[in-house]
C-alpha positions in Angstrom: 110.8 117.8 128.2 107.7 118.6 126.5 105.3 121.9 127.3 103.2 124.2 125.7 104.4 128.1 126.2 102.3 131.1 124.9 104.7 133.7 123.3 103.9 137.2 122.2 104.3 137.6 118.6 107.8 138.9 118.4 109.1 136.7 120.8 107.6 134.0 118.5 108.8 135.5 115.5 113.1 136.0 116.7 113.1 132.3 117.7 111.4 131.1 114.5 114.1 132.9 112.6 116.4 131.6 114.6 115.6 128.2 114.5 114.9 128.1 110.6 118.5 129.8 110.4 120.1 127.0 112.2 117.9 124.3 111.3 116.8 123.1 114.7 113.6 123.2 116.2 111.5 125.7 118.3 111.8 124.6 121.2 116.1 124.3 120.8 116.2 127.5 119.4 113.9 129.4 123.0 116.6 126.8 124.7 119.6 128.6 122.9 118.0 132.3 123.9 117.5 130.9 127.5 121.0 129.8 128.0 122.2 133.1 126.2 120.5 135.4 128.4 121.2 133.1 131.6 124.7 133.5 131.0 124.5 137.5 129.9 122.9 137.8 133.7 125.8 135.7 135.3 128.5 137.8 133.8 126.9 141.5 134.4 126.0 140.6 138.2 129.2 140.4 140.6 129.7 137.7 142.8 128.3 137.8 146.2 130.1 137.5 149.5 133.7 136.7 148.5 133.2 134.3 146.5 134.3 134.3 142.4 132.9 133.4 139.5 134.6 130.7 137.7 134.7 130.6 133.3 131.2 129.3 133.1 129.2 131.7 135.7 129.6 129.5 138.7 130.0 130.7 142.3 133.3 129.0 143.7 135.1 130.3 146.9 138.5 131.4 145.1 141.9 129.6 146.3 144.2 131.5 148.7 148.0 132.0 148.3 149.8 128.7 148.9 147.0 126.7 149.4 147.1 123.5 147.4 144.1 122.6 144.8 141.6 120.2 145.2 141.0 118.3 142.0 137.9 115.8 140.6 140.0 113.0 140.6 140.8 113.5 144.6 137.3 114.1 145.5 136.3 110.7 143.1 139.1 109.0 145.0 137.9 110.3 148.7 134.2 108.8 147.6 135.4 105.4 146.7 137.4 104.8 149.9 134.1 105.8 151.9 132.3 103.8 150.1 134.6 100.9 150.0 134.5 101.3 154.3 131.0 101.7 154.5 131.0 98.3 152.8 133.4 97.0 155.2 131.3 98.1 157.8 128.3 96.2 156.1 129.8 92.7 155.8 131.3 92.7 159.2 129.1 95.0 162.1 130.5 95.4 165.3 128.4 94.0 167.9 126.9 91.3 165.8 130.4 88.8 166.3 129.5 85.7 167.9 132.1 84.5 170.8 132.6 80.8 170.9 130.8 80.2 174.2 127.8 81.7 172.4 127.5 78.8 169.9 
């Protein structure tokens, strides 16, 4: 994404540094301080309303005892069979079959 940002000189001078440092750009080097001090934030604040905060900062609702785990691959699974029925549903609507009397 391309924009134009005014930055006070010291702001302007740590991400030059930076970026010359690690020979990237400007713009990847305000995007590295961004995601650093995004992350610093998610780690200080505690979570809200019993929920937990998973390896990378994100809220989750946290498993109970002996409940079983829902993976990616289930969830990918539970998408395709509704989509697979919805499908279904498409080629053949109720209501719309034709009785032989009608033809």
């Amino acid at each position: 994404m391309r924009t134009t940002v005014n930055l006070d000189d010291e702001a302007y001078e740590l991400a030059t540094l930076r970026a010359r440092a690690k020979g990237i750009s400007l713009g990847a080097a305000l995007g590295e301080f961004i995601r650093e001090a995004q992350e610093a934030r998610c780690q200080s604040m505690p979570p809200h309303g019993g929920l937990a905060r998973g390896p990378k900062g994100m809220l989750m609702l946290p498993a109970r005892k002996g409940s079983s785990v829902l993976t990616t691959e289930m969830v990918k699974k539970a998408i395709l069979k509704m989509e697979d029925e919805e499908d279904e549903r498409k080629a053949f609507p109720v209501g719309r079959q034709h009785s032989r009397r009608s033809l």
